[in-house]
N, C-alpha and C positions, 0 to 999 in steps of 0.2 A: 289886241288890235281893235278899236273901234271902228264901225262903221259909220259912214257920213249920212245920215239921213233925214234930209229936210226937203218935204215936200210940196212945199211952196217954192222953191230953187229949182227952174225950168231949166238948168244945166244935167246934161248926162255926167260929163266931165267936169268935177271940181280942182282948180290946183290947189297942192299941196303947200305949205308955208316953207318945208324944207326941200322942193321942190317936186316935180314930174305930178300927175294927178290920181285921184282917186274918183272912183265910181259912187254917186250918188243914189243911196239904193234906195230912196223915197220916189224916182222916177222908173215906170212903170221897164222903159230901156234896158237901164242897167242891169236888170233880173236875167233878162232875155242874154243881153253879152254875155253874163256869167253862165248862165245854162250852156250857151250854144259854145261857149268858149272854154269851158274848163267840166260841166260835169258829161253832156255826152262824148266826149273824145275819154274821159277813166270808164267810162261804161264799155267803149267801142273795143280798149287795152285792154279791158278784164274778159270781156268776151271771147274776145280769138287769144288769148293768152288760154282761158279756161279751154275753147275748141282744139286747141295745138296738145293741150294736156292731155287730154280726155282721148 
């Protein structure tokens, strides 16, 4: 999967040709959604999954 990244393209949100959008990761935003949106929430599961083990 490539990523979309042109930074001069002041869009967060680029659509897609076969539809819905993709994240334009030349804008400084889109980093920030993916952090806040996908890696601290597998940090938050691996940690109280680890604390439930442990």
């Amino acid at each position: 999967m490539k990523l979309y990244n042109e930074p001069r393209d002041k869009r967060v949100f680029v659509p897609k040709k076969s539809g819905g959008v993709a994240l334009n990761f030349g804008h400084p935003v889109a980093w920030w959604i993916l952090i806040c949106m996908t890696i601290i929430p597998i940090l938050i599961v691996a940690g109280v999954t680890i604390a439930y083990f442990a």
